[in-house]
C-alpha positions in Angstrom: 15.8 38.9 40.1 14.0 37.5 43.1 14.6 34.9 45.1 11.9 33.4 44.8 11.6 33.6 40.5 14.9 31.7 41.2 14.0 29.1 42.8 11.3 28.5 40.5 13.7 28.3 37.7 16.3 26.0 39.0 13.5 23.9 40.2 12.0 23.7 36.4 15.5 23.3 35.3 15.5 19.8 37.6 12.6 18.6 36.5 13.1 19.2 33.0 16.6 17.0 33.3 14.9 14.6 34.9 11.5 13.9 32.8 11.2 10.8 31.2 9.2 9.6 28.5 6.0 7.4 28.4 5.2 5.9 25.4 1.4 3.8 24.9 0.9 1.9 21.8 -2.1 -0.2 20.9 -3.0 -3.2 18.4 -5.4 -2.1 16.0 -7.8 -4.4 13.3 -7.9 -2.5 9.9 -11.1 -4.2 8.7 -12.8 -3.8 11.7 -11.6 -0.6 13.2 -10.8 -1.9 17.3 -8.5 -1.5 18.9 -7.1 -3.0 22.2 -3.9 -2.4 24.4 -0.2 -3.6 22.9 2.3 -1.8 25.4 3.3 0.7 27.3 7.0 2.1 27.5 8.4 4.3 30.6 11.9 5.5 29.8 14.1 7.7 32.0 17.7 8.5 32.9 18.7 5.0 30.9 16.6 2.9 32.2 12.9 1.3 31.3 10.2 -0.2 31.7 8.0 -2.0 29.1 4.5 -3.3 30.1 2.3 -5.8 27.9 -1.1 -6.0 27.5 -1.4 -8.8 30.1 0.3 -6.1 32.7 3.5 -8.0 33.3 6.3 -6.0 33.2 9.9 -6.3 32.0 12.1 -3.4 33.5 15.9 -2.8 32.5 17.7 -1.4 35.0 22.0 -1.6 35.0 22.9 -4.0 33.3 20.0 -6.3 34.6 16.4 -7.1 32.7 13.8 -8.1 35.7 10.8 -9.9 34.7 7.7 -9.1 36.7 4.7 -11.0 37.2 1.8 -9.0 39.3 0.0 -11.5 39.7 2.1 -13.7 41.7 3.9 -10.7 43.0 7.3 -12.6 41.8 10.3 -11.5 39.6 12.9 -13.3 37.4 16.3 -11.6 36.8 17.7 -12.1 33.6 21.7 -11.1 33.6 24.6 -13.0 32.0 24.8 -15.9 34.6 20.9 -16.2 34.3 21.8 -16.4 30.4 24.8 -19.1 31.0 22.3 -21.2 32.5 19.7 -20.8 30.1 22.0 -21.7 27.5 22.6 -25.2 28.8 18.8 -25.8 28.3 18.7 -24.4 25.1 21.7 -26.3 23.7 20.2 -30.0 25.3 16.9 -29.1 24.3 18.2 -28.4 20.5 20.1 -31.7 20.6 17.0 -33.5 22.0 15.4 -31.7 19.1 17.8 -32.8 16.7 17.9 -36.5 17.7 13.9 -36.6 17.0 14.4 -35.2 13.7 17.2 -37.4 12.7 14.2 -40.2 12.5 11.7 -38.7 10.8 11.4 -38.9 6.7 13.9 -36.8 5.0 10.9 -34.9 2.9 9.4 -34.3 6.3 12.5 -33.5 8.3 13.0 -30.7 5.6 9.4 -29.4 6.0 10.0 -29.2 10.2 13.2 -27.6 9.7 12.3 -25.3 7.3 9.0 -24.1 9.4 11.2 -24.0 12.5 14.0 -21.5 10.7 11.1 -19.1 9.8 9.6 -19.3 13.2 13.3 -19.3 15.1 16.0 -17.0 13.6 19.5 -18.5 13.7 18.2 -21.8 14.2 20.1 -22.4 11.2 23.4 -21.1 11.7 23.0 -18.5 9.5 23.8 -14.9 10.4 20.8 -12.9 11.5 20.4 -10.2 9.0 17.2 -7.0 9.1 17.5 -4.8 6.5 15.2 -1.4 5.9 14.1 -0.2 2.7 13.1 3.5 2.8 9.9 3.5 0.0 10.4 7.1 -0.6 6.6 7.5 0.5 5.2 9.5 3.6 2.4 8.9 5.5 0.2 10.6 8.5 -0.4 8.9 11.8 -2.8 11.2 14.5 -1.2 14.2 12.4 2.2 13.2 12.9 4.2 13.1 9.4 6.2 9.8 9.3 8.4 8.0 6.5 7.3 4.7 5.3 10.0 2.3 5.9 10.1 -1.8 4.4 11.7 -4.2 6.8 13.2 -7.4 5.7 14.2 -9.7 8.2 16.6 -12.9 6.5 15.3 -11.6 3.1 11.7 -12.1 4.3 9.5 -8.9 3.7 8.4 -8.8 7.4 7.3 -5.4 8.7 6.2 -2.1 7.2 7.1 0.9 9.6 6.2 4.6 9.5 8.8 6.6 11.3 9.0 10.2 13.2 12.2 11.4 13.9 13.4 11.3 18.0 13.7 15.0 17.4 10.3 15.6 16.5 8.6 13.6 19.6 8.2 15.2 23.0 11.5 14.4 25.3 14.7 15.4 26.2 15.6 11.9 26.9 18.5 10.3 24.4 16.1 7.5 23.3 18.9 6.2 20.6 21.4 5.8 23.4 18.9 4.2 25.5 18.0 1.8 22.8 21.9 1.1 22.2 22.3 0.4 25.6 19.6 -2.3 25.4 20.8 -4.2 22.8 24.0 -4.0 23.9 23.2 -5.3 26.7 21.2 -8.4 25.3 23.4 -8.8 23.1 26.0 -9.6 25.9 23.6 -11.6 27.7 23.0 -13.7 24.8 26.8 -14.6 24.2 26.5 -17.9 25.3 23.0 -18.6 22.9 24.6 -18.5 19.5 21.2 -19.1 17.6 20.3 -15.3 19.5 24.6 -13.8 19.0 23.7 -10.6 16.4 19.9 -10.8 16.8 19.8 -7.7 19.0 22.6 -5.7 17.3 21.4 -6.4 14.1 17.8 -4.7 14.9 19.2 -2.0 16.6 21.0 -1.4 13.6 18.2 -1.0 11.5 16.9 1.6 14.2 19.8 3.7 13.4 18.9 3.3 9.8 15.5 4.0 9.7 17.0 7.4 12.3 13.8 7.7 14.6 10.6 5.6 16.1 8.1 4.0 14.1 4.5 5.2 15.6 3.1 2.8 13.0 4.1 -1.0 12.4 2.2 -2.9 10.0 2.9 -6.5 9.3 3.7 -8.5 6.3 2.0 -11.8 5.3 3.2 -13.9 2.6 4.1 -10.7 1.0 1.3 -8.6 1.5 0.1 -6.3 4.2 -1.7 -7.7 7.1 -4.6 -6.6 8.8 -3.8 -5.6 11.7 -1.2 -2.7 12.8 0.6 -1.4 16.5 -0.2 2.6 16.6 1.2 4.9 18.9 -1.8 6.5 21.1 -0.1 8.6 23.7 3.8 10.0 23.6 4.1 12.4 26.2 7.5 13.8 28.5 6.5 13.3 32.1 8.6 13.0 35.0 8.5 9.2 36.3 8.7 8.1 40.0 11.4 5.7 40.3 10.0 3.0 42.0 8.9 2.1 38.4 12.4 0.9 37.7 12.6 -1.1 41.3 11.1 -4.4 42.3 7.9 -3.6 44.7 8.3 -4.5 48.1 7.5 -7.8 49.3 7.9 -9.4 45.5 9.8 -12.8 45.7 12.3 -14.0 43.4 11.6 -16.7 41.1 14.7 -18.6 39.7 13.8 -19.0 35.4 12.3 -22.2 34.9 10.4 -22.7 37.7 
């Protein structure tokens, strides 16, 4: 063989290793058939990058989470330090919150507490539990076959997901060990937070459940399906510079709370 049809080769062997995956989802209204942008996910070699629909970014990198603002060309890391602190506001903040309830009515106090438990999970105390339900039906999104999934989160229907199986999407990336090493690494973050201690965990474990990515989320309200649903557009293996897991140049750091 040539030289040259060697080169070649080795050179699509490195680019294959190295190609990440890039992932764009987008908010859709049912009744009214628009749609807008939801996110967009850059994964590769274990780390990512998760943009909203405002353009902010989050990237995990390590065993650090940067938040990114564009606008103001400024990031906040989040680590387990950043976390410590953040749990001393929490915690004062809860007491504060605790004092003001002590005062209020008890039929009223149980009506705030019980709208806050919905709206904070392990507000409570009580352990954070998700738990999927596979219906047994199967579904189509933009020709890709998924399984229709339930998703209770504390008992609550909350989510309806259709899911494709990692090994059906495009990508040699291990997306389930990426994901694992996310919420493990949240999940240590949040140590010092017990209302967030299992949050992470638990949902990754319902990931591993479910076995694959859901390319359709629909959500539940008050027991019946909303109207509006996150789609996966675009899911495509591309090879990613890696300056989209670094901090641009000339970006100043912001310490959280400011």
């Amino acid at each position: 063989m040539k030289r040259s049809a060697l080169l070649f080769i080795s050179c699509f062997a490195v680019q294959s290793a190295v190609a990440g995956v890039y992932i764009e989802m987008v908010e859709r209204d049912i009744a009214e058939n628009k749609t807008e942008p939801a996110q967009k996910v850059y994964i590769q070699d274990g780390n990512g990058r998760f943009v909203g629909a405002d353009g902010n970014a989050s990237i995990v990198k390590g065993d650090t989470m940067y938040v990114v603002d564009d606008q103001e060309k400024t990031f906040v890391v989040f680590d387990k330090a950043t976390m410590e602190k953040l749990a001393v506001q929490i915690n004062a903040a809860m007491e504060k919150m605790k004092e003001q309830l002590s005062k209020l009515p008890p039929e009223q106090r149980a009506q705030v507490e019980q709208m806050m438990a919905a709206q904070m999970p392990g507000l409570d105390g009580k352990e954070y539990v998700v738990e999927a339900v596979d219906t047994g039906k199967s579904d189509k999104v933009d020709s890709r076959a998924c399984r229709v999934w339930d998703v209770k989160r504390n008992d609550v229907l909350d989510e309806q997901l259709c899911v494709v199986p990692y090994s059906a999407l495009p990508g040699k990336e291990n997306l389930p060990a990426v994901f694992a090493k996310f919420a493990k690494l949240f999940e240590e973050m949040a140590k010092s937070v017990p209302m967030l201690t299992g949050m992470m965990t638990s949902e990754f474990n319902t990931m591993i459940r479910v076995n694959g990515f859901p390319v359709r989320t629909r959500p539940y309200d008050d027991g019946k399906l909303g109207n509006t649903e996150q789609l996966v557009k675009v899911w495509r293996e591309e090879a990613l510079p890696a300056s989209m897991f670094e901090i641009p140049a000339g970006y100043t750091q912001k310490q959280m709370g400011e």
